[in-house]
Steps between C-alpha positions, in 0.01 A plus 500: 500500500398663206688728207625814591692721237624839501288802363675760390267734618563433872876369470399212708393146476129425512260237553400436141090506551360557085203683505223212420594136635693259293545749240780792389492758245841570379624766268847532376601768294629357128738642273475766282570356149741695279844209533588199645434354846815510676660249823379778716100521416580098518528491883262714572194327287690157629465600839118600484419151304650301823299707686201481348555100471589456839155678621313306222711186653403583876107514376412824429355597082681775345363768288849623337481847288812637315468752248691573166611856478438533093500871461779738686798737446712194470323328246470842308825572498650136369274519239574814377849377484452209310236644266285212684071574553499509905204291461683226304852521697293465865338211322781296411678552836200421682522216335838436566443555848222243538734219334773579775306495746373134358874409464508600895254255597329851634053360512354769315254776671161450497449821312777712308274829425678743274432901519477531099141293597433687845502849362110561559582385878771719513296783423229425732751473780665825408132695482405363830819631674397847338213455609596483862780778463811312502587571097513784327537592116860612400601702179666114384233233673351480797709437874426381819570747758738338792444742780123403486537155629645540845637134537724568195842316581383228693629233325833670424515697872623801251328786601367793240712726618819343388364391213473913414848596600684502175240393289342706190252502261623398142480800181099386360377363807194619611493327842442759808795355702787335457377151720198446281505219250333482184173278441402630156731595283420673141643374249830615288479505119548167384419318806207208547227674663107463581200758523430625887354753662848646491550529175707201315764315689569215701575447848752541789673191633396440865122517409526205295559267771205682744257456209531107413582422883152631599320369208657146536531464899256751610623828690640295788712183458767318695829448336711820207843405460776646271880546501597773776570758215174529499408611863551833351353660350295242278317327802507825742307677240300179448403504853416918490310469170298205617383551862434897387210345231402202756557661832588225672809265535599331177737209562571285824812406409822628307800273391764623349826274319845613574753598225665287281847640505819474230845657661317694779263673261157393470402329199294721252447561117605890569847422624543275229616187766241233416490189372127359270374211636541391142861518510482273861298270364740417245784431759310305775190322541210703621494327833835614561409778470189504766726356732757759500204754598372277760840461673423845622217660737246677233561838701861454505740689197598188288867575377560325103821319467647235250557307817180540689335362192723200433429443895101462430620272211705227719236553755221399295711205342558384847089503576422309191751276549369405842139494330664208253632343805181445608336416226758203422470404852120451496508242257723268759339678792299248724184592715580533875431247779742687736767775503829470616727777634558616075118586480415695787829709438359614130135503662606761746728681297166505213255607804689759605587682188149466361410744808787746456376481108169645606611720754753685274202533262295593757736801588442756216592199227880442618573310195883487631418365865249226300765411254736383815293244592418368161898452481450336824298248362669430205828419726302305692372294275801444315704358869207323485560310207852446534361312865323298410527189207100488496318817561167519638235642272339702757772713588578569096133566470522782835787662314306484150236656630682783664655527123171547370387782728855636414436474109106644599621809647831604368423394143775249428511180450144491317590226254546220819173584597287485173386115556314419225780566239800399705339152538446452121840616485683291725321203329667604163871538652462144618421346174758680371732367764369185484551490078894658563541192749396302221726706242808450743432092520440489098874705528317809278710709700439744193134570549535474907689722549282758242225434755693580773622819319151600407308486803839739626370719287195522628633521854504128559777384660584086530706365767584145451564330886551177623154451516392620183437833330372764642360844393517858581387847420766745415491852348599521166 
């Protein structure tokens, strides 16, 4: 069976088939930079980098877009309040926004185009829609005129009609009708602004996202996602825009996050209910914080609480301690002439969740449905050890691996699988044990226990057992 995930578009699930073979184009609409990321842009750029790794996981090479919205109302208006250049304020928080998303663990796109440095495009794209009769020039910019695209509102399913009933058009617009949106506008005294055939301005904010789309993944591609504030009217008018310049269909499929809510509202800058990823970071390790999103299907809301957060934090203790488990038991484990009753138990139990791992994925990336059977395993394994007195290196190695593909996919977990470093490091820890044992004969207890203490620090924890001392990762 292959993936199948649920386009928007058609409100069903499909049989994900990209365009070319082995290969998707992917474009996921970025912020617009004028503050802070907040918890709720978190899950949805979280969710598209699990899905983007678990299609780069299952084979396929991903072409990932995102822009940078680094001109707008928004970005206007904060820096007029803060006596900030817009050019300088969307710089820094672009910048801020690349470092969270570092923090995050979130691969970066393959491109992040900006629209201060896609203006020319933006132009072109706007003649060409004049050209073919869908714009028009307004008193205050130029609009796209709705009623001329007669699949307006497919995305949404709102039709024209009730987008008229109560609407208006604005004092100083010079748009025809009230459903038209703006893809030129002229500028205000004071505002950034660049030379067109328009006269000086800048442009709207759905033909940003048509322009570097096309010129980055060509006028069809497979994969736009965004938060579902954005079905409308940001990607409807995408959709109009685009297919009215191309005439043909523009994107295969359309994913869309669900709502990271706070109290039964959803969380947003505008109600003033969010919490910066900056502030998160602070309190819990980023992992934590990816897990807590994953717990939930991408599509479904995602409600905040204190709780629901320390949850994600004991769960993801409780992984890495079963991920230390195994790692101490591999250095007694013993390769496997036979399995007793202990073995095939864990084998099965491994087997069987490794499938329901890929089938959950397989289902429109059910990151909740996978993360059941990677709890499954890590029970297992655990019963497992407290069997069996020598454990057999072939069933720790089945349950490793699954770990890995866990870690490859979801994010987590990437410092277990970095093997290079983790071997130089392990060889470190045990000289260091090995010069504490020493220490604790010589009765230094002084300077032992400073070792001890130090590698704590560092998130180094020493057990001392019966049969010597052991080590294992903890956060700090």
């Amino acid at each position: 069976m292959g993936i199948k995930v649920y386009n928007t578009m058609t409100r069903q699930k499909e049989e994900f088939k990209p365009l070319r073979d082995g290969e998707v184009r992917m474009y996921v609409c970025g912020p617009t930079v004028y503050d802070y990321t907040h918890l709720g842009h978190a899950r949805t750029y979280i969710a598209f980098d699990v899905i983007r790794r678990y299609l780069e996981h299952r084979g396929y090479t991903v072409l990932m877009v995102m822009n940078f919205t680094d001109i707008d109302d928004k970005i206007i208006r904060r820096a007029n309040e803060t006596g900030e250049d817009p050019k300088e304020l969307a710089e820094r928080f672009l910048r801020y926004f690349v470092e969270d998303m570092n923090a995050l663990k979130v691969k970066p796109a393959d491109i992040y185009p900006r629209v201060t440095e896609h203006i020319g495009d933006i132009i072109d794209f706007v003649k060409k829609l004049q050209e073919k009769g869908y714009a028009y020039e307004g008193s205050d910019g130029v609009y796209f005129e709705v009623r001329k695209f007669r699949d307006y509102g497919k995305l949404s399913k709102i039709k024209v009609e009730d987008l008229v009933k109560g609407a208006r058009v604005e004092p100083g617009e010079g748009k025809k009708n009230p459903e038209d949106f703006a893809l030129w506008k002229r500028a205000k005294p004071g505002e950034p602004k660049w030379a067109s055939p328009w006269g000086e301005g800048r442009p709207g904010w759905h033909i940003e996202c048509s322009t570097m789309s096309t010129k980055y993944l060509g006028e069809s591609f497979d994969v736009h996602g965004g938060g579902s504030d954005l079905i409308f009217p940001h990607h409807e008018n995408e959709i109009a825009q685009t297919e009215a310049c191309t005439g043909h269909e523009w994107v295969r499929y359309w994913l869309h996050t669900g709502f990271l809510m706070v109290n039964g509202e959803k969380m947003s800058k505008s109600l003033g209910n969010f919490i910066t990823i900056r502030e998160m970071l602070k309190r819990y390790d980023p992992e934590v914080i990816r897990l807590f999103v994953l717990q939930r299907h991408y599509r479904s809301p995602l409600d905040y609480t204190e709780e629901g957060i320390e949850h994600a934090k004991n769960n993801l203790e409780r992984l890495y301690n079963t991920l230390e488990n195994i790692r101490v038991a591999m250095e007694k484990a013993v390769i496997s002439f036979r399995w007793g009753d202990e073995e095939f138990e864990a084998y099965e139990v491994i087997r069987d969740a490794r499938e329901k791992f890929y089938r959950a994925m397989d289902d429109d990336f059910n990151t909740a449905e996978a993360l059941k059977a990677v709890f499954e395993v890590s029970n297992a394994v655990n019963r497992y050890l407290t069997k069996v007195e020598v454990p057999k290196e072939s069933i720790l190695r089945k349950a490793w691996e699954f770990f890995r593909v866990v870690s490859d996919v979801f994010g987590i977990f990437e410092d277990y699988f970095r093997e290079e470093k983790a071997g130089e490091a392990e060889a470190l820890i045990k000289l260091l044990i090995e010069v504490r044992a020493q220490l604790r004969r010589e009765r230094n207890f002084t300077l032992a226990d400073r070792i001890r203490a130090e590698l704590r620090q560092l998130g180094i924890q020493l057990e001392d057992t019966p049969q010597g001392t052991v080590w294992k990762k903890v956060k700090v």
